[in-house]
Kinemage of the C-alpha trace (Angstrom):
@kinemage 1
@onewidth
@group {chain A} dominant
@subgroup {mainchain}
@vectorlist {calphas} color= white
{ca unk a 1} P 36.866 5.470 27.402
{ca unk a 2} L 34.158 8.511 26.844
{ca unk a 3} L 33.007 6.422 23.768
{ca unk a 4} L 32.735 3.458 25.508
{ca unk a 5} L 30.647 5.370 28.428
{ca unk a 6} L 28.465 7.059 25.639
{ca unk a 7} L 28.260 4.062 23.810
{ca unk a 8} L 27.041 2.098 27.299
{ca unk a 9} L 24.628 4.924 27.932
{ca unk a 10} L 23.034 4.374 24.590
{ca unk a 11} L 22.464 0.731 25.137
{ca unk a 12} L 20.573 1.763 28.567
{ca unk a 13} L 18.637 3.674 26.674
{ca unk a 14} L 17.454 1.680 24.181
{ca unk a 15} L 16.370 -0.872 26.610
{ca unk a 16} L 14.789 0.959 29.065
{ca unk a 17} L 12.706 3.561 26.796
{ca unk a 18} L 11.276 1.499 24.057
{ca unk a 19} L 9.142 -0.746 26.948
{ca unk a 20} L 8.197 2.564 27.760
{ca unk a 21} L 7.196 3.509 24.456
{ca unk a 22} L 5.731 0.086 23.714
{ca unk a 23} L 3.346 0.807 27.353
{ca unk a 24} L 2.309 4.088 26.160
{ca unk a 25} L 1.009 3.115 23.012
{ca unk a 26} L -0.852 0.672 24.507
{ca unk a 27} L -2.036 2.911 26.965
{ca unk a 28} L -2.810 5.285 23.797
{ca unk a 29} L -5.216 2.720 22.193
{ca unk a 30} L -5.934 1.773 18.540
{ca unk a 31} L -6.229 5.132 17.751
{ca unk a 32} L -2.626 5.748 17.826
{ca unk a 33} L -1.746 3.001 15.809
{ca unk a 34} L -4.598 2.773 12.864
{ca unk a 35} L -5.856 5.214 10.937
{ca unk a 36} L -4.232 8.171 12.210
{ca unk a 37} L -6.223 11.564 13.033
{ca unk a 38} L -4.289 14.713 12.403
{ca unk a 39} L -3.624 15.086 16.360
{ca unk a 40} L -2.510 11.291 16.679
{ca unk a 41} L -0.413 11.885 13.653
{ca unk a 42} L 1.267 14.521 15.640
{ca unk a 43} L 1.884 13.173 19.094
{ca unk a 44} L 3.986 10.099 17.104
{ca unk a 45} L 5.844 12.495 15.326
{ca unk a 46} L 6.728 14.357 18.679
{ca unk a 47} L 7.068 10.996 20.601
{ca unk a 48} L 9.375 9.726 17.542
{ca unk a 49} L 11.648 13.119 18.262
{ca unk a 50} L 11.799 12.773 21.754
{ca unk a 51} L 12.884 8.955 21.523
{ca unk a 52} L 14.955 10.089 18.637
{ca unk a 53} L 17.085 12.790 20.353
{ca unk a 54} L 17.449 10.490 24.030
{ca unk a 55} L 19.146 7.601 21.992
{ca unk a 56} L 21.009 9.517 19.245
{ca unk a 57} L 22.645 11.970 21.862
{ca unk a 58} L 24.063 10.896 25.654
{ca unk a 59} L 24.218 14.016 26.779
{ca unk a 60} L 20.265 14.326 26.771
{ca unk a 61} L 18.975 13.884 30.191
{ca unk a 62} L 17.154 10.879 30.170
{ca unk a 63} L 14.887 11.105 32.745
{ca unk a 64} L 13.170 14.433 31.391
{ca unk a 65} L 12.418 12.288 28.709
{ca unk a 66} L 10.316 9.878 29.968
{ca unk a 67} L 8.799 12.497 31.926
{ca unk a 68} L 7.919 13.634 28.494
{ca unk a 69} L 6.709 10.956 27.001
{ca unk a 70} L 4.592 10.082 29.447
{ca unk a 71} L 2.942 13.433 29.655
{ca unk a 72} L 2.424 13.294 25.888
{ca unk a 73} L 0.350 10.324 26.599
{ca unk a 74} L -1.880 11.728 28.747
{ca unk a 75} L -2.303 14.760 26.575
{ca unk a 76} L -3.344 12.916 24.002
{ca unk a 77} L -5.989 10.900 25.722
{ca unk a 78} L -7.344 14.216 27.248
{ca unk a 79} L -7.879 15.624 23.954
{ca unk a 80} L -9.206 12.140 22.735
{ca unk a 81} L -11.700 12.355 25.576
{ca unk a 82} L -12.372 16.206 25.015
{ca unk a 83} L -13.270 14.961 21.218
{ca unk a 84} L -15.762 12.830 22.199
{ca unk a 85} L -17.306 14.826 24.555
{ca unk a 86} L -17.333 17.840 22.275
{ca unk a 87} L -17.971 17.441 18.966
{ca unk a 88} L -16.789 20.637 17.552
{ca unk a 89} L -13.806 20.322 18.973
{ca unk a 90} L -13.634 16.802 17.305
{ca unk a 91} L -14.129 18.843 13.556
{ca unk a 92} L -11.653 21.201 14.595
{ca unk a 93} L -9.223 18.907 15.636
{ca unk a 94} L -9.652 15.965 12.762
{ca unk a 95} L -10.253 16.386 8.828
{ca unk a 96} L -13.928 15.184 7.988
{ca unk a 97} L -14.838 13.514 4.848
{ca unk a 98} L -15.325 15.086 1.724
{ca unk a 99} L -17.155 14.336 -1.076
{ca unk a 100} L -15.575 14.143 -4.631
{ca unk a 101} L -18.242 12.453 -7.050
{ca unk a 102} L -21.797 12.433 -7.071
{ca unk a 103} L -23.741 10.581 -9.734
{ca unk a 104} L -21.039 10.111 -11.654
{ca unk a 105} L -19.520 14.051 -11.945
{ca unk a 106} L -16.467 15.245 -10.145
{ca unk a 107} L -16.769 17.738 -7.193
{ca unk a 108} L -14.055 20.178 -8.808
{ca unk a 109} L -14.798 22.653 -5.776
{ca unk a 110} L -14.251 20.418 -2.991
{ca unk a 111} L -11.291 18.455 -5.137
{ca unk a 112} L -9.633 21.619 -5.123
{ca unk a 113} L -10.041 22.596 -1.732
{ca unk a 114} L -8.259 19.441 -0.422
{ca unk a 115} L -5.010 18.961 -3.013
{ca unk a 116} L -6.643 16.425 -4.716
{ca unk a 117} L -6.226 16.051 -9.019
{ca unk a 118} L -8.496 13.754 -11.120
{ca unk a 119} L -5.301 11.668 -11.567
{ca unk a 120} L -5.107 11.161 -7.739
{ca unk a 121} L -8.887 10.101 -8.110
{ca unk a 122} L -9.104 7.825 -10.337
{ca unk a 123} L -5.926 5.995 -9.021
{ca unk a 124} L -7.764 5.711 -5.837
{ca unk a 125} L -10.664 4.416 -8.098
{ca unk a 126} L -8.728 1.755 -9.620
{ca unk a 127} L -7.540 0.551 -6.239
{ca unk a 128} L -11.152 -0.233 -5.621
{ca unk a 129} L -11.241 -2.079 -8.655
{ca unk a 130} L -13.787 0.916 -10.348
{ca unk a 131} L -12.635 1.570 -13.872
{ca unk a 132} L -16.069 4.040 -14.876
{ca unk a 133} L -16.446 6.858 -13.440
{ca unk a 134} L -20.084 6.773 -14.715
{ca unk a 135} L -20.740 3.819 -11.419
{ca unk a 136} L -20.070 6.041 -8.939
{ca unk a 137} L -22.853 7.207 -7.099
{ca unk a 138} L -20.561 8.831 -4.780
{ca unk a 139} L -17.651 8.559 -3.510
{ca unk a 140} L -15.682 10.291 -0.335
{ca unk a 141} L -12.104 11.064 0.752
{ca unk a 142} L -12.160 10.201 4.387
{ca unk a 143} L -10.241 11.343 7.011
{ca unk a 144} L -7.169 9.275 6.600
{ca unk a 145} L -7.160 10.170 3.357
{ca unk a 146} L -8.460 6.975 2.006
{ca unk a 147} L -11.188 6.654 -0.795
{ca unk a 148} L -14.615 5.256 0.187
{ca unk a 149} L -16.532 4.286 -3.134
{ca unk a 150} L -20.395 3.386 -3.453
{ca unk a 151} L -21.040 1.997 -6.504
{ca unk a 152} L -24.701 2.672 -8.239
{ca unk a 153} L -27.008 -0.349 -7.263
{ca unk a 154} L -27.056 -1.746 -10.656
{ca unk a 155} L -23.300 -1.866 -10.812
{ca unk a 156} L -22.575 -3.016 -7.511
{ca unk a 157} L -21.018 -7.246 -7.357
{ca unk a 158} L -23.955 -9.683 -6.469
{ca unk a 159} L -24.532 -10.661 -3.569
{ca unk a 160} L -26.497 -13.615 -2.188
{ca unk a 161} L -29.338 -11.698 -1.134
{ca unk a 162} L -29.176 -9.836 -4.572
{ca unk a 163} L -29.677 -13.301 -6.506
{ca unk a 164} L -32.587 -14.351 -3.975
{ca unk a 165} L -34.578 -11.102 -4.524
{ca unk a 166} L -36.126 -9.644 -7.778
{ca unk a 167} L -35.334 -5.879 -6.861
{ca unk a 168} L -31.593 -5.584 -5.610
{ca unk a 169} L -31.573 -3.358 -2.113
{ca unk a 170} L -29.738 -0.468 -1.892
{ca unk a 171} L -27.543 0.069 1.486
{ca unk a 172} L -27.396 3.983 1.222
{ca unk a 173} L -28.462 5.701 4.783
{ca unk a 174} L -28.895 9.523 5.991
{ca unk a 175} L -27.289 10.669 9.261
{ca unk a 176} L -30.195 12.458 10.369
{ca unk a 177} L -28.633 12.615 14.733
{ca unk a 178} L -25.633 12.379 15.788
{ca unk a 179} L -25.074 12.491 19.322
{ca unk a 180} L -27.754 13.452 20.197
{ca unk a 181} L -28.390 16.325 17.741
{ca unk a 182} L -30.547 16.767 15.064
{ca unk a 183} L -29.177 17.520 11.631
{ca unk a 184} L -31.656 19.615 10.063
{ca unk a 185} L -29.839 20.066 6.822
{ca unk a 186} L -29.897 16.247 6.413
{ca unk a 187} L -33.734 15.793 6.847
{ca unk a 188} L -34.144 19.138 4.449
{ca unk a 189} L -32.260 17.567 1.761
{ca unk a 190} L -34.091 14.165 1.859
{ca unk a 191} L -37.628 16.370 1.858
{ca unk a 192} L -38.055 15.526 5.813
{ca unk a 193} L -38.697 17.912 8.547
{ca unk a 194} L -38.261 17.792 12.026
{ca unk a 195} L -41.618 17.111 12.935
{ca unk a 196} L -41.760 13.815 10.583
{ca unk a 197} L -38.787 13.059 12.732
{ca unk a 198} L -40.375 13.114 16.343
{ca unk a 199} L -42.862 11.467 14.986
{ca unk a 200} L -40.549 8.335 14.052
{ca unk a 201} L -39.138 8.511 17.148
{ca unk a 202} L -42.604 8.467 19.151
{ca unk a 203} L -43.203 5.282 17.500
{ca unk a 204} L -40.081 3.845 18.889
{ca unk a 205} L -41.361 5.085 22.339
{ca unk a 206} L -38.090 7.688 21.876
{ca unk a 207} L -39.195 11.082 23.483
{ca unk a 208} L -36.169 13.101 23.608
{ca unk a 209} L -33.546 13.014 20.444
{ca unk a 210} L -31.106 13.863 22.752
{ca unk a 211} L -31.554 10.291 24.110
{ca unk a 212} L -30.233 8.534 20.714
{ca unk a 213} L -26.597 8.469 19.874
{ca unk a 214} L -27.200 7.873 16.279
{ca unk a 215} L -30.314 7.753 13.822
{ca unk a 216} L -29.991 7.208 9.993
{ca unk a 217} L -33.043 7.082 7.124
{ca unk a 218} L -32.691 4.955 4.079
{ca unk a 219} L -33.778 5.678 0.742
{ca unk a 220} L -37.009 4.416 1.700
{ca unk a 221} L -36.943 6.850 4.426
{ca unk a 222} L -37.000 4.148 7.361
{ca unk a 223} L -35.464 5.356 10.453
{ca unk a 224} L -33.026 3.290 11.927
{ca unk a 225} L -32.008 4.455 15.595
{ca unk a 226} L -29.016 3.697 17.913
{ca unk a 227} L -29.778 4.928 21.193
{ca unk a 228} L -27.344 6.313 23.603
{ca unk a 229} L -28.005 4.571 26.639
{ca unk a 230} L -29.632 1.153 25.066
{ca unk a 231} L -31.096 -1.271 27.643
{ca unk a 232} L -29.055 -4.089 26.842
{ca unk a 233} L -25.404 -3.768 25.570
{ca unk a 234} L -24.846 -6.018 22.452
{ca unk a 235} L -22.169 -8.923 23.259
{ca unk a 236} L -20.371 -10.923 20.668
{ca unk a 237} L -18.274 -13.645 21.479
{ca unk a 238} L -14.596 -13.602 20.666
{ca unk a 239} L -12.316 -16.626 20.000
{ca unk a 240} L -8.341 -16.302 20.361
């Protein structure tokens, strides 16, 4: 009879916390789901051993558990929100990307610094279909650990735009702000100051860099500029 009970207890369970889970991932957002921060990464382990031990064992109280779950939620959207609103804690809280090639040559220092081998490399390599290391003008380990690979312009696939133009465009752009702030080493290392800077800006009738969310110069140093508050929020229309 006390296995029966248990076993009745379990069903209940089952069915009445995984619509809960299912609602607080939802509630959660992509972020949750896709490529998972370090934070993220541990709020579904937590969630997963809180489900866990309420189904595997009936005599877990059950309602401390969704008490639990659902203040795990909102923990994790304040510190999604705290992120955004403060970038450092955003570094502190997340890997960032790191670069391991440049122009061809492996970044031994930073390599070692994040557990990576040149055999863990150059598998990555060949899952972007890159089979010489000598095409690489750089490539970074992200923060989901995933590979992102820019190939040197002349090695790059054609495109149509390539075939329509004599001189194939290169795609390669600078953070130079972000959020708002002004990332001096960036401009130093691509000659710039901060003067040439305001300057760009004044031409886009932008007074205060704290006013642009994010500004980036290409290789021919033209500043591109997304601002924070823009006057009209871009739209696309999506089909079902």
């Amino acid at each position: 009879m006390e296995l029966i009970m248990d076993s009745l207890k379990v069903i209940l369970r089952v069915i009445t916390i995984l619509p809960l889970l299912l609602f607080v991932t939802l509630y959660m957002g992509k972020r949750s789901i896709g490529e998972l921060p370090v934070f993220d990464f541990l709020v579904i382990l937590t969630l997963g051993s809180v489900v866990g031990a309420d189904i595997a064992d009936p005599d877990v109280h059950h309602f401390p558990t969704v008490v639990a779950i659902i203040l795990i939620a909102l923990l994790q959207k304040l510190i999604a929100w705290w992120k955004i609103k403060n970038h450092k804690v955003g570094r502190l809280l997340s890997f960032e990307p790191t670069l391991v090639i440049y122009e061809g040559q492996f970044h031994i220092k930073n390599m070692r610094r994040i557990n990576f081998s040149i055999d863990d490399i150059l598998q990555m390599l060949r899952g972007k279909n890159v089979f010489q290391l000598e095409n690489v003008h750089f490539a970074l380990i992200e923060a989901n650990g995933e590979l992102s690979v820019k190939l040197n312009p002349n090695k790059e696939p054609l495109k149509t735009e390539d075939i329509q133009s004599v001189q194939p465009k290169t795609s390669i752009e600078y953070p130079v702000i972000i959020d708002g702030r002004v990332q001096l080493k960036a401009l130093e290392l691509l000659g710039l100051n901060e003067g040439w800077l305001r300057n760009e800006l004044l031409q886009k009738d932008i007074t205060n860099p704290q006013d642009v969310f994010y500004a980036a110069v290409n290789e021919h140093n033209q500043l591109h500029v997304s601002l924070r508050n823009p006057l009209q929020e871009p739209s696309l229309p999506i089909f079902h």
